[in-house]
C-alpha positions in Angstrom: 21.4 -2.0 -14.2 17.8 -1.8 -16.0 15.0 -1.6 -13.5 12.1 -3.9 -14.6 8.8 -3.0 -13.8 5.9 -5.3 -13.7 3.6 -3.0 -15.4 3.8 -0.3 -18.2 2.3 2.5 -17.7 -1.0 3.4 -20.4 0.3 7.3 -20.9 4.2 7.0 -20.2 4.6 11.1 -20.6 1.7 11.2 -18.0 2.8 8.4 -15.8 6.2 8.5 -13.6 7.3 5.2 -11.6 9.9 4.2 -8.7 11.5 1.0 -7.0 13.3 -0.1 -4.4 15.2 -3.6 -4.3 16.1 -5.4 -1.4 14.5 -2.8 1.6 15.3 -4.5 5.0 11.9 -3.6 5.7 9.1 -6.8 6.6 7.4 -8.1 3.7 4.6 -8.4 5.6 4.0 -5.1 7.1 4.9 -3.7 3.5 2.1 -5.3 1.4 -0.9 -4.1 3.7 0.5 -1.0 4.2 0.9 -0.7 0.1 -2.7 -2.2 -0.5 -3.6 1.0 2.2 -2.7 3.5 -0.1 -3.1 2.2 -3.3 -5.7 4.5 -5.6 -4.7 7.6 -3.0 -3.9 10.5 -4.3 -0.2 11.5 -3.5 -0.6 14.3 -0.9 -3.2 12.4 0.6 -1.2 8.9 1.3 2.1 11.1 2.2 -0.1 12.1 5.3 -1.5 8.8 5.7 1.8 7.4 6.2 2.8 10.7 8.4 -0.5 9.9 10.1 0.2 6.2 10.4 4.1 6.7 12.0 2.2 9.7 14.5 0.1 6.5 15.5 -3.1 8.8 14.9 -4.5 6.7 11.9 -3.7 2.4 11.6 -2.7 0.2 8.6 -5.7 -2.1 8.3 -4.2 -6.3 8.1 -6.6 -8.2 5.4 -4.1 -11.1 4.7 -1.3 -11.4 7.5 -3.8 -11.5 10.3 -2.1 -14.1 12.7 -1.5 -13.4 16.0 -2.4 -9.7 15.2 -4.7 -7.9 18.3 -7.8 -6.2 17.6 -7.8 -2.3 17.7 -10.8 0.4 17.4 -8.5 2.4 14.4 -9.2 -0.2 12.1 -13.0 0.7 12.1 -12.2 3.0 9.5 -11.3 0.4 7.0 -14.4 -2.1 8.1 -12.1 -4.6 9.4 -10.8 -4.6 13.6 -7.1 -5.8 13.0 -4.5 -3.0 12.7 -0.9 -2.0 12.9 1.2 0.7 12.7 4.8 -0.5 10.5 6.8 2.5 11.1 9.7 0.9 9.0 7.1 0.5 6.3 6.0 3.8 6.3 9.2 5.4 5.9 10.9 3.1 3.3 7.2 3.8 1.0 7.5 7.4 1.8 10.8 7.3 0.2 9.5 5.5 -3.0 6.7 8.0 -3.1 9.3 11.0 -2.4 11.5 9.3 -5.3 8.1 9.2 -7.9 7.6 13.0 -6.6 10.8 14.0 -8.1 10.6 12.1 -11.2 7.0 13.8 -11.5 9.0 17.6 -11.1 11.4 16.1 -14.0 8.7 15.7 -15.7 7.1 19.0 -15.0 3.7 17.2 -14.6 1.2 18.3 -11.8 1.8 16.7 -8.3 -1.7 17.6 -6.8 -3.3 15.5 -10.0 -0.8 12.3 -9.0 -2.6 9.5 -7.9 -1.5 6.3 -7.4 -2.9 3.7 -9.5 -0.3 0.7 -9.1 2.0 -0.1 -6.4 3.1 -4.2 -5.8 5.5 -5.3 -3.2 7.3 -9.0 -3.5 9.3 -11.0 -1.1 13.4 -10.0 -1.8 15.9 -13.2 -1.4 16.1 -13.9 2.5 18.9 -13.2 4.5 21.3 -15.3 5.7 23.0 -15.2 9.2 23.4 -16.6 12.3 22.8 -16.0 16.1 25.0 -17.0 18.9 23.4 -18.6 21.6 24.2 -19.5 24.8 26.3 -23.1 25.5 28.1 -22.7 22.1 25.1 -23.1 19.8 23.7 -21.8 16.9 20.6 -20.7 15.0 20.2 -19.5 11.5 18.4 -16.2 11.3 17.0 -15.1 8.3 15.1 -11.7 8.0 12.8 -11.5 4.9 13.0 -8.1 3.3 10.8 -6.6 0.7 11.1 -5.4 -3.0 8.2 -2.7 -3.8 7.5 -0.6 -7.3 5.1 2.1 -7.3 3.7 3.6 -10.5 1.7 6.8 -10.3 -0.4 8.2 -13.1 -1.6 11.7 -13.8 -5.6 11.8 -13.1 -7.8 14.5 -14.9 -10.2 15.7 -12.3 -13.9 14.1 -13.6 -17.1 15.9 -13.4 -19.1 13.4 -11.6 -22.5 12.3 -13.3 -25.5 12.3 -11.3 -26.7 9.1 -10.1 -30.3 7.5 -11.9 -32.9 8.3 -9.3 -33.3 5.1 -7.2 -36.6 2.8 -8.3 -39.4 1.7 -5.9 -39.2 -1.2 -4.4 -41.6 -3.6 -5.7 -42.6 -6.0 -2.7 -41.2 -9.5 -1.5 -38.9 -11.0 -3.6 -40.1 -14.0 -5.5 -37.3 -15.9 -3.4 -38.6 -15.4 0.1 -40.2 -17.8 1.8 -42.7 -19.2 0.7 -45.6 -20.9 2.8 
């Protein structure tokens, strides 16, 4: 079967990618923890994740917010709702494990990886049932997640200097006025 990715990557000989289909993961819990460690570089968001399933840092919730509690870890990220998706955490370090060795096929520098694209979607729902008591029934149907990753070979950048800052020239010609 021929994986379809949602993006091509600029540089293919400098670029590796990975998917999973259908991860009985949350879909939820996937996307914010993706959005965390998109634009990391790879060594960095492996011990994010490690980090994140230790419960010593938190994935920060910008969409899925309801019902979530507040916690001091998501200071960090300039928000105060948190979580810490283990589930999540392992299936993306698996996808970032699976990019690493596509990277070594490639013979291209892991400590330059960074990556620059990573997209989670909602996989077909599941269909079951649960028993309940008294002879009933209820449907029950999970909703896993499909994620690609895409990971790109960054030169390191010398850094310009920033233009010296300008004085400030007084009130604004928008301020009050009397």
């Amino acid at each position: 079967m021929v994986k379809v990715y949602s993006r091509k990557p600029q540089n293919a000989e400098k670029a590796v990618r990975s998917s999973g289909a259908n991860i009985r993961v949350h879909f939820k819990n996937t996307y914010e923890t993706a959005n965390a460690i998109r634009g990391m570089k790879l060594k960095q968001a492996r011990g994010y994740l490690k980090d994140v399933m230790a419960h010593k840092q938190a994935v920060p919730f910008f969409r899925f917010t309801g019902g979530l509690s507040r916690h001091a870890q998501a200071k960090r990220w300039g928000t105060n709702v948190c979580r810490w998706p283990v589930n999540s955490c392992k299936a993306l370090l698996t996808l970032i494990d699976n990019a690493l060795a596509n990277a070594k096929a490639k013979s291209l520098d892991e400590s330059k990886l960074t990556i620059n694209h990573i997209q989670v979607n909602q996989a077909p729902k599941g269909r079951r049932r649960t028993y309940r008591a008294h002879g009933r029934i209820n449907a029950s149907c999970p909703t896993p997640a499909t994620s690609s990753s895409s990971l790109r070979l960054v030169r390191p950048t010398s850094r310009r200097p920033l233009p010296p800052l300008r004085p400030r020239r007084g009130p604004s010609a928008f301020s009050a006025v009397s």
